[in-house]
C-alpha positions as CSV (number, residue, x, y, z in Angstrom):
1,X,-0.6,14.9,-9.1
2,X,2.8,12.8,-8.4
3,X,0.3,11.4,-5.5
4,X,-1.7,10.2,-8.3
5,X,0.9,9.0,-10.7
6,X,2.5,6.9,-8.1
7,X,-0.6,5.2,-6.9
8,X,-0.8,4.7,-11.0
9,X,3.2,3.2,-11.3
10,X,2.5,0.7,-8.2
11,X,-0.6,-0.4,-9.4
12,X,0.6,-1.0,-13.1
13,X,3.8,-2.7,-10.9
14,X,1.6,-4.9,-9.6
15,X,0.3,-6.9,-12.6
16,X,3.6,-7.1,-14.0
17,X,5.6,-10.5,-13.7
18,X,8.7,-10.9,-12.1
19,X,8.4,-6.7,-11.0
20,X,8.1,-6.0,-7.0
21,X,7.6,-2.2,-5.9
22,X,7.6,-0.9,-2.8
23,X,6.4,2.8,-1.4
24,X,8.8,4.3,0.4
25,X,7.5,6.8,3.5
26,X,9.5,10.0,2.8
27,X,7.5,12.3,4.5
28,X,8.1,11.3,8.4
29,X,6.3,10.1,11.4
30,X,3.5,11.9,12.2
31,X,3.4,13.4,15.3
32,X,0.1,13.2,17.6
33,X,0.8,16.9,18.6
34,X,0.6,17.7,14.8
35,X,4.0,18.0,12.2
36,X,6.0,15.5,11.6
37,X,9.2,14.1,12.9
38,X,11.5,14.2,10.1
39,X,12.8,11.2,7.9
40,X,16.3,9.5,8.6
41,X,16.4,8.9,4.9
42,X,15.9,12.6,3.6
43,X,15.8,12.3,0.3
44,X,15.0,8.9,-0.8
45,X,13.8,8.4,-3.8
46,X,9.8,7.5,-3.3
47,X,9.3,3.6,-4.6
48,X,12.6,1.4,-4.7
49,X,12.0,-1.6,-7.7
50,X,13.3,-5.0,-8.3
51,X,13.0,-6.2,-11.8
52,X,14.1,-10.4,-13.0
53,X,16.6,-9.6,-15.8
54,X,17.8,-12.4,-17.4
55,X,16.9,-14.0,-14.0
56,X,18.9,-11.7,-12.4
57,X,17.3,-9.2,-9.9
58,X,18.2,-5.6,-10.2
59,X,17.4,-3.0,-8.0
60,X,15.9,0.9,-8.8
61,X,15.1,3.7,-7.2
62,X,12.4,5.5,-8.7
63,X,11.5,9.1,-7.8
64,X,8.3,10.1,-8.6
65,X,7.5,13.6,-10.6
66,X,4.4,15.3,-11.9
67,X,5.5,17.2,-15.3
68,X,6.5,20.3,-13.9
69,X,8.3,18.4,-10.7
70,X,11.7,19.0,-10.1
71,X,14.0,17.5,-7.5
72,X,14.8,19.1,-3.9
73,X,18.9,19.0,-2.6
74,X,18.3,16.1,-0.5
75,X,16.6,14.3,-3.4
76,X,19.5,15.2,-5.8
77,X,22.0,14.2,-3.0
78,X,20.3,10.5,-2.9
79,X,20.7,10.3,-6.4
80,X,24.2,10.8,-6.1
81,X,24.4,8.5,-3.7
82,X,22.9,5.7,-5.5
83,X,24.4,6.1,-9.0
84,X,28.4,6.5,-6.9
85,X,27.4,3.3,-6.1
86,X,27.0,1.8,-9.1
87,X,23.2,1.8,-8.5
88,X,20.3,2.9,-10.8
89,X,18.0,5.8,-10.0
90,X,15.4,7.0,-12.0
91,X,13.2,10.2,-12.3
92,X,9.6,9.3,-13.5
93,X,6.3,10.9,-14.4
94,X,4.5,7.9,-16.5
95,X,4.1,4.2,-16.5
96,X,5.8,4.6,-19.8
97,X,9.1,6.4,-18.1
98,X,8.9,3.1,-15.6
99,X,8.8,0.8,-19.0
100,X,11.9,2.9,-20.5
101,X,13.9,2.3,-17.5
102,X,13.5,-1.3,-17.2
103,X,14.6,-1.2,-20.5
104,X,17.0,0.5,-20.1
105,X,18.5,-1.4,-17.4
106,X,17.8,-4.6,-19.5
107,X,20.1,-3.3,-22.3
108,X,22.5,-2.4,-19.9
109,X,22.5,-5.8,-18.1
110,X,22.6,-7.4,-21.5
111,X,25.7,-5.4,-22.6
112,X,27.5,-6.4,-19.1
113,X,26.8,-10.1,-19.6
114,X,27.3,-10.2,-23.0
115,X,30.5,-8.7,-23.1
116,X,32.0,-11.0,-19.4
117,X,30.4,-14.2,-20.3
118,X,32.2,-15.4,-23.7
119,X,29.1,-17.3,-26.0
């Protein structure tokens, strides 16, 4: 289940050096009546990571999908949102997608500083 992959991703998160995750609450407050009142961040992307690149930190968003998971509007919308931005935003369904996007990012990082910082 995605519950069960993302408990998997933090925990993995956890022993890695220099990589901070945090849950985000997407689903609401719950009310004591019963439901939910709904989230002022509809959308957002379930665990946001920080990653030392280079000794730089770079944020992620990571949204988290079992194999046949797809996106909702609102989560598409935040993706938009974040990659206008300049940001990175990642769908994920495996420790190993979380490994390919730090890479990822490190590539891209290395390309940026690589090509600005004259060596």
């Amino acid at each position: 289940s995605e519950a069960q992959i993302q408990q998997a991703i933090l925990q993995w998160g956890g022993y890695q050096e220099g990589v901070q995750m945090w849950r985000i609450n997407v689903i609401g407050v719950p009310l004591k009546d019963g439901g939910y009142r709904p989230s002022t961040n509809p959308g957002m992307a379930d665990i946001h990571l920080t990653v030392q690149l280079f000794g730089i930190p770079v944020s992620a968003w990571l949204e988290v999908k079992s194999y046949r998971g797809r996106q909702s509007k609102p989560q598409k919308e935040f993706e938009k949102t974040v990659k206008r931005r300049g940001g990175y935003y990642f769908i994920v369904r495996s420790i190993e997608d979380v490994m390919a996007a730090i890479q990822q990012m490190k590539e891209e990082i290395w390309k940026t500083i690589s090509t600005t910082i004259p060596f």
